[in-house]
Structure formats: structure tokens, C-alpha cells
N, C-alpha and C positions, 0 to 999 in steps of 0.2 A: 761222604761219611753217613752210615745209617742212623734213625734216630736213637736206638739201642748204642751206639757208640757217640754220639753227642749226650744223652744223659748219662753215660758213664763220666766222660769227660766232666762237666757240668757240677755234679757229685764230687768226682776225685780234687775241683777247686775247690769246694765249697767246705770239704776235708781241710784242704792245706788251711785254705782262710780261716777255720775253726784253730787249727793247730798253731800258728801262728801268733795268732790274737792270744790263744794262752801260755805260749812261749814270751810273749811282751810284756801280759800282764804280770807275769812270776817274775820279769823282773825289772819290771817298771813300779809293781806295788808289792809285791812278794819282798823282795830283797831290803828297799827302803823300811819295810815293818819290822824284820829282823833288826836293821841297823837301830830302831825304835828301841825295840826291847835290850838294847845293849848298851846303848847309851842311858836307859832307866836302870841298868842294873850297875854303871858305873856312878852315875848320883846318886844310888844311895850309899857311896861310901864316900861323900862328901860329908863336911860336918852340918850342925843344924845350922841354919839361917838366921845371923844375926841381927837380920834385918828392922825394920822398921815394925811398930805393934799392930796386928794385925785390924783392921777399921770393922770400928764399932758399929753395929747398926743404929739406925737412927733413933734416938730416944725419944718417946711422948708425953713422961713424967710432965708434968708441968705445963703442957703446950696445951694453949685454950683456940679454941675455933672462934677465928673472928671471918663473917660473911663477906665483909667489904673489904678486908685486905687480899681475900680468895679472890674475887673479882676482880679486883685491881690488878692481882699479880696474873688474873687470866688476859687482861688487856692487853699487859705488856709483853706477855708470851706468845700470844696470837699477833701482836702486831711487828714484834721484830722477827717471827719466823714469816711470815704471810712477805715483808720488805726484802728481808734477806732470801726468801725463795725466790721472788722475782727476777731481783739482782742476779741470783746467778743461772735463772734463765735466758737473761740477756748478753749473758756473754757463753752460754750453749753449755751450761752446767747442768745436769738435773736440780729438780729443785729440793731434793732433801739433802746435796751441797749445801747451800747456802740454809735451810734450817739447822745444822747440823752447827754449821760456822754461829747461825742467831743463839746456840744455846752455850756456844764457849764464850759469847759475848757477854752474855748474861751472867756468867758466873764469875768467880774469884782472879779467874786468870787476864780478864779485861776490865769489866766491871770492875769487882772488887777493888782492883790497883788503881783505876783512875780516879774511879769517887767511890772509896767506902763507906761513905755513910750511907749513899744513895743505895747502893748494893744493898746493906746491914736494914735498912728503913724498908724497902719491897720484899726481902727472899728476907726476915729474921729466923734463925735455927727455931724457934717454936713452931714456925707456919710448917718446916720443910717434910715434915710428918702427913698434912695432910696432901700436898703439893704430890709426896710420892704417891700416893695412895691411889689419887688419880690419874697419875703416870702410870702405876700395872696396871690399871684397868684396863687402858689405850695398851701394853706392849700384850695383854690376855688377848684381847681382842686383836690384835695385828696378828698374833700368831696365827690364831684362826681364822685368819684372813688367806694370811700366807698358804696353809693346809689348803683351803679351799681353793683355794687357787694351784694348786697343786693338780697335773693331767698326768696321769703316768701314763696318756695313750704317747706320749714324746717320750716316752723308756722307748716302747714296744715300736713305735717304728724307725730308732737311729741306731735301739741296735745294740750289739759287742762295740761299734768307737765310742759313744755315749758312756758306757761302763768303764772303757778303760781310760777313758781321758779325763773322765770326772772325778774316779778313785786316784788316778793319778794328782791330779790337781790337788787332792787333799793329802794324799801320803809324805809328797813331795816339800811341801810348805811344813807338815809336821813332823818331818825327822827334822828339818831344820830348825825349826821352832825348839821343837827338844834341844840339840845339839844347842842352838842358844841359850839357853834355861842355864847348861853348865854355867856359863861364866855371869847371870845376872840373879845367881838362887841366893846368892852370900848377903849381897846385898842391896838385892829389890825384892825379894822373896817376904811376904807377911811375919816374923820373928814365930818360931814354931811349927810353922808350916813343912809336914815335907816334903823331900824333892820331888818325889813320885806325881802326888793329884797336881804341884805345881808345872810339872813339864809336862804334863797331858792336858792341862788347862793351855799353857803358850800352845800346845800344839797345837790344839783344838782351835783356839782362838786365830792362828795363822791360817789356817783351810778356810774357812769360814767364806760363802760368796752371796750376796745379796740378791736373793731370787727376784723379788718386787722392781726394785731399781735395774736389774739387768732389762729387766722385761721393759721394763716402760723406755732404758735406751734404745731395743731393737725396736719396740713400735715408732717413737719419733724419728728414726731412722730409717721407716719403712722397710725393715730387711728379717722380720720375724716370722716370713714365709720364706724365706730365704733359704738354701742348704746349710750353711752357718748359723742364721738368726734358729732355723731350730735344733741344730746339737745344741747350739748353746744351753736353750731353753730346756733341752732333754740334761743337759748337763749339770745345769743349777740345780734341776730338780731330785736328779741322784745324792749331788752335795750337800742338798739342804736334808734329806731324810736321813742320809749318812753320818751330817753335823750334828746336827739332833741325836741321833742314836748314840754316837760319839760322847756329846755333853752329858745325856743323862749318865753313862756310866763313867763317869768323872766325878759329878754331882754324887753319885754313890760311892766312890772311894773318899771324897773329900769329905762327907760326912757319917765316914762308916765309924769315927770317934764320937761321935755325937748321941754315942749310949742306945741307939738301933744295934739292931741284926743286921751286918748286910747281907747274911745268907735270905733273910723273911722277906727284908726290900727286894732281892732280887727276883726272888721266887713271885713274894706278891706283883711287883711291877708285871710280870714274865704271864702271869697269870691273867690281871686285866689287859695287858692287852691282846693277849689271844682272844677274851671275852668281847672286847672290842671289836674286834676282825672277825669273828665268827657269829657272835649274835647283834652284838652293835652297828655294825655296816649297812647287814638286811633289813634292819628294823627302817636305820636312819633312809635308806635307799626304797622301801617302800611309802615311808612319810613325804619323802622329795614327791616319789611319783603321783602320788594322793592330792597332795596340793598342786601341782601342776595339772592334772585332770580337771581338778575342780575350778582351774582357771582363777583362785583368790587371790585376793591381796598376800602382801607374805608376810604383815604383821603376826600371824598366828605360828607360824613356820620359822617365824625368828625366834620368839619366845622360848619355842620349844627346843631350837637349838643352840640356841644362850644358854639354854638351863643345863642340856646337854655337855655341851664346852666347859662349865662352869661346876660344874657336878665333876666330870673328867681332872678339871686340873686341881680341884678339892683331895681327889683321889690320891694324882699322884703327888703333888706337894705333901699330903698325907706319908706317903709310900717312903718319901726321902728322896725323889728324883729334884721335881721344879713344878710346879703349877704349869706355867708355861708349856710342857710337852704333854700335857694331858688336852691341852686348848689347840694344840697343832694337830696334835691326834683327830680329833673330832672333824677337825677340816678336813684333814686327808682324807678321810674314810668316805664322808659326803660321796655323793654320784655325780659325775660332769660327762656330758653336760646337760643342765637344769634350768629350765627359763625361772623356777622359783628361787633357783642360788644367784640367778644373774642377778634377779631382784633384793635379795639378800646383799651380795655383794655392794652392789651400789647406794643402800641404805649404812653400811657400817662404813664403806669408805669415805663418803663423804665427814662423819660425826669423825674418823679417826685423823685424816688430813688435814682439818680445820684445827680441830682443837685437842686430841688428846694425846698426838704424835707428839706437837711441838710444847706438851708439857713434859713428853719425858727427853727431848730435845734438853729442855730450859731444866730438868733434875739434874739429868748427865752432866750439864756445862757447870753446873753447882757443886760436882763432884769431881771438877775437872782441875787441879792447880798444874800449873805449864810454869814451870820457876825458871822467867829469865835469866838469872845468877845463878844456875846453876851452872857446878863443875865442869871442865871438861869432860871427865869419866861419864859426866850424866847426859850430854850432849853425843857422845860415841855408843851410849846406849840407845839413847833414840835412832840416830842414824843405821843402829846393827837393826833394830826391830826392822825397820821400814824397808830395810835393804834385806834381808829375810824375808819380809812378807811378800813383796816384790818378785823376789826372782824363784822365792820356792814355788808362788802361788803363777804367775805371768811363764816362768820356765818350765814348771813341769805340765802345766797344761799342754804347751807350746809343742813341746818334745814328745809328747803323748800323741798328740792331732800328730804328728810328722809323722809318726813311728805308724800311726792306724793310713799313711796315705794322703793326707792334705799335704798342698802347697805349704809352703813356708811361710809364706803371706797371709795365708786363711788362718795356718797354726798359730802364726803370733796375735790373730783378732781375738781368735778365741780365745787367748793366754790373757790379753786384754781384759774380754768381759769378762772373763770369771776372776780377775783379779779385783772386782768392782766389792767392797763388801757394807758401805752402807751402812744402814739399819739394825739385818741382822748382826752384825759386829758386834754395836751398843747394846742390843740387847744381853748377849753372850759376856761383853765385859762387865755390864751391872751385874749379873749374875755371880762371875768368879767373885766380884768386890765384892756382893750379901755374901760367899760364901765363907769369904775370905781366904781365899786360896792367892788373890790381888793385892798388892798395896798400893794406895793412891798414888804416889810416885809411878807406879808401872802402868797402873790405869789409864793415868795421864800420857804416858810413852804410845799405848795401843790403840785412844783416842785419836792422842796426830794421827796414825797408821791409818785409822781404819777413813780417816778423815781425807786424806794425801792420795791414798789408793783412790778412793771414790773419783776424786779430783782428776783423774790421771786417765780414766778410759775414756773418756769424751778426744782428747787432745791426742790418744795414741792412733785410736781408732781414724780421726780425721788425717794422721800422717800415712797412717799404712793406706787407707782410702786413697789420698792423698799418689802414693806413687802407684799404686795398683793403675787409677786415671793416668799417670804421664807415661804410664810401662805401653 
């Protein structure tokens, strides 16, 4: 064969494999969106939600700063997440398991019920005003942790399976999440709320995969050099820009009654972050390189892209999106890689895993009631979420990897780790609850979830490992 007919050949694959991949994708992601948009157009001829009154944000009226109960209440939050991380590093959990588990402890659903006065005397409702406050500051900063930690050089070298297994993995989980919403909008839905920003918040909220936590499974696993360990990691990272992209316009339908424009939000969002990406980036990308020439400390470099982050999600919590995606923003945009961001990085992880995670760990669990007595209808709800999150998020990844060519074996790992959702979860359901598109009954449904899932890819992973070894 001359070489003029091996590159034709060569080409004529590389054709099919292009054509392929988007014969999969139209209906691996393609069809499921439509199925989206048909089940939002059948809820809204549901009646309104008579559900439960939508939760108030936190009141301050009244609430006095006292120094020594903040400290005290920082003791006890640092030391049951710091106990309870351990613990379930010892039986091969991640450790924001077990903080996850320290902050449901903390709150009403443990605490509370076994000694409430002890509860009511540490967490009183005047403290929990400022208790939050320093909770978003730790999930501002994680964001932009998160961002920054974000390589989109794992887009560009996995590829067409990267895109189509990771949009899958989110399409998948949210027609389901919709299609659930039907039968839990009547009576877990916030009273007023309607169907619409409520079924795009579940849906949202099922896609959802925890970039940070996957990451740190594939390093203590040593397998994030791996051919898996990095779709994976190319995969989270589509899902997390995509989740994001997702929530903000959700966040803008759910408070398009809140006396805004969503034409201006839209436009104005649309507007900085083009300004972001086109002047923002260069700017922040010649300052990284400026400090790193100069070989300095990165005190100076932090400053300025604190103020940056912080200025960002001023903007868009302004705009009507979320504070929060203005601070993720900032991180992505960063340049990697950067010995000045390493140094960055390792400065704000340490202040965020000590101490300002596991206060919003110890909020969350405050906002958590898990009601033993409840019904069975309330027990069949929980079991539909978790069993939904599960097999839309573990299945459609799975089926995706199979359809792009992996083993069945490697399909179900992946389907695994992206089913890991962690952190970002929490953050995502505090978010619906400010917006109130959540009611704390459901809150508390999506907490187990996101709680159970976490719990679940350590033990999947070591069984599929597990026979891969005896095969």
C-alpha cells in the first residue's frame, strides 16, 4: 500500500470516527434534552405546590456577636470534622465522608434529638447568622479553588470520549431528576414555587460530580496518570463548567420574579464574562507570569487575586446569578501551569480544610432535619432520589464510556467516579435552599444522596478492581 493510500485510509477512519461520535452524541445527549424539555412542558400543567412554606433566610434582627461562643463553636466544629475525617480514612473513605457525616452530627438530626439543650446552648439561632457568614466565605474561596484547579489541557488531550461521556453523565441523571420532580413537586416543592426552576434545580442538582474529591480518589489510588484516572479527570472538569453554566441559568430563571430584568441579567452576565475572557484572562495571565519571573513570595499575588475573585462574585451575585460563579470564574481563567498558583494553592488549602470547610460542613448539618418518623411516602422519596442519582449519574456515564469503546469494566469505574458528588453537591443544595426553589424536607432527601453516593465509590471501585485482579 503506498503512502498516498494509507493516508487516505487513515482520513477515511478518522471521518467515520468523527461521524460516529456525533451520531452518539445526538442520541445519547441530543434525545435525552428533548425528553427534558417535554417533561418541563408537561409540569407546568401541574397545579401549584402545595407544599411546605418556602425557608426563610436566616434572620439577624436581634442576633448580638458574642467572641467566645464563635470560638467555642469553632472548637467544636474543627474537632468533630478533624475526628470524624480520620475515622473514615481508616476504613478507606475520603475524608470529607466523614466531615460531611461530623456536620449531620452537629446538627438537629443527631445532636439536636439526643441532647437539645446541648445543641440549643453551642449552635443558638442568634449565633447561626454569623457561623454562616464564615461558611461562604470558606465555599467563595473553595470555588476558586476548585476554578483553579481546573486544566482544560485534560479537555484537549481525551478528546470527543471526554465530551461525550461527561455531557452524558449530566443529561442522563437530569432528565431523570426532571421526570422525578413530577411526582415530588405537589409535595416536597417550596409552596409557590414553580415547576419549571424546581425541575431544573433536581436536575441540576443530580448531574452534579465532585471535581476535588474525585481528584484526591485517583491520587491515593495512584491511577490519575492512568488512561481512566485522566478521562475521568477530563471528565469532571467538563461537568463542573457545564454544572455551573447550568446552575447559573437556573439561578436566573428562579429569580427572574424578584423584580430584575432577566433580559439585563442575561445580557449583563453574557457581557462580563466575555469581558472576563477577553480582557480578564490576559491581564490575570500576565500578573501570574510577572510573579513568577520575579521569583516572590505569593503574598502579593494572593491579594490581588482575592480582590479579583471577590470583586467577580460582587458582580455577579449583583447580576442575579450567585456570588459563587463569579469566584469559580476567576479560578478558571488563571494560567496553569504556575509555580506562583502552586504557591497560592497551597496557602488557601490548607486555611480552607482546617477550618472554613468544616464550618460549612457544621451549617449544612444545622440545616439538615432527617425525620426518623417519617412516613412511608417520605422514606419512598428518599429511596427514588438516591436511586435516580445512582443509576442516571453511575448509568449514563457507564453507557456513554461503552458506546465511545471502553471495556465494560473501565465503563462502570468511570460511572463510579463521576457518580462521587461530595462538596460540590452541598454547595449546589445550599444554594437552591437561599433561593428557595428547596424545601428543607427535600434538602434533607438530597443531603443523604449526595452523602451515600460519596460513600459508594471507594467500595465500587475496590470490587470492580477487585475482579478486574481475579479475571
Amino acid at each position: 500500500m503506498s503512502s498516498t493510500d494509507g493516508a487516505l485510509e487513515s482520513h477515511t477512519q478518522r471521518t467515520r470516527s468523527i461521524w460516529w461520535t456525533v451520531v452518539a452524541y445526538a442520541f445519547l445527549v441530543g434525545i435525552p434534552c428533548l425528553a427534558v424539555a417535554a417533561l418541563l412542558r408537561v409540569g407546568t400543567t401541574l397545579p401549584a405546590s402545595t407544599g411546605v412554606a418556602p425557608p426563610s433566610r436566616l434572620a439577624t434582627a436581634g442576633s448580638s456577636f458574642d467572641l467566645a461562643l464563635l470560638a467555642g463553636q469553632l472548637v467544636v466544629v474543627v474537632t468533630a470534622a478533624r475526628f470524624c475525617g480520620w475515622l473514615a480514612t481508616r476504613i478507606g473513605q475520603p475524608r470529607v465522608v466523614g466531615e460531611m457525616v461530623a456536620g449531620l452530627l452537629l446538627g438537629p438530626s443527631v445532636l439536636g434529638r439526643i441532647a437539645p439543650g446541648v445543641g440549643a446552648a453551642i449552635f443558638p439561632p442568634s449565633s447561626l447568622a454569623f457561623l454562616n457568614a464564615l461558611a461562604q466565605i470558606g465555599v467563595l474561596l473553595f470555588m476558586f479553588v476548585v476554578g483553579l484547579e481546573l486544566d482544560v489541557a485534560h479537555l484537549r488531550r481525551r478528546g470527543r470520549t471526554a465530551l461525550l461521556a461527561s455531557h452524558a453523565s449530566i443529561v442522563a441523571p437530569f432528565l431523570l431528576g426532571t421526570a422525578l420532580s413530577l411526582g415530588l413537586y405537589a409535595r416536597y416543592a417550596p409552596a409557590g414555587v414553580a415547576f419549571t426552576p424546581f425541575a431544573l434545580f433536581m436536575g441540576a442538582a443530580m448531574s452534579v460530580t465532585a471535581f476535588p474529591v474525585l481528584a484526591r480518589i485517583l491520587a491515593d489510588r495512584g491511577i490519575t496518570s492512568t488512561p481512566l484516572g485522566s478521562l475521568a479527570i477530563a471528565c469532571a472538569a467538563v461537568d463542573d463548567v457545564t454544572a455551573w453554566c447550568i446552575l447559573a441559568a437556573i439561578v436566573l430563571v428562579a429569580r427572574a420574579g424578584e423584580g430584575g430584568s432577566l433580559a439585563v441579567t442575561v445580557l449583563g452576565t453574557a457581557a462580563f464574562v466575555g469581558a472576563m475572557v477577553t480582557i480578564g484572562r490576559p491581564l490575570l495571565a500576565r500578573l501570574a507570569a510577572r510573579f513568577s519571573r520575579a521569583g516572590a513570595s505569593a503574598d502579593n499575588f494572593l491579594a490581588l487575586v482575592l480582590l479579583a475573585a471577590l470583586a467577580a462574585a460582587w458582580v455577579t451575585e449583583r447580576l442575579g446569578v450567585h456570588a459563587l460563579f463569579g469566584a469559580f470564574l476567576v479560578g478558571a481563567l488563571l494560567p496553569k501551569p504556575s509555580p506562583v498558583l502552586e504557591q497560592l494553592d497551597a496557602k488557601l488549602r490548607d486555611l480552607l480544610v482546617v477550618l472554613l470547610l468544616p464550618l460549612f460542613f457544621a451549617f449544612t448539618g444545622l440545616r439538615t432535619v432527617i425525620s426518623l418518623g417519617a412516613d412511608v411516602a417520605t422514606w419512598a422519596a428518599y429511596a427514588a432520589v438516591l436511586g435516580v442519582a445512582i443509576i442516571g449519574k453511575l448509568g449514563g456515564t457507564s453507557v456513554a464510556a461503552r458506546v465511545s469503546g471502553m471495556r465494560w469494566r473501565d465503563a462502570l469505574s468511570l460511572g463510579a467516579l463521576m457518580n462521587t458528588r461530595g462538596l460540590m453537591e452541598l454547595v449546589i443544595l445550599n444554594v437552591g435552599l437561599d433561593i428557595g426553589v428547596l424545601s428543607p424536607m427535600l434538602f434533607a432527601m438530597m443531603v443523604v444522596m449526595a452523602l451515600v453516593t460519596t460513600a459508594l465509590t471507594t467500595p465500587l471501585l475496590d470490587w470492580l478492581q477487585g475482579r478486574a485482579t481475579a479475571s
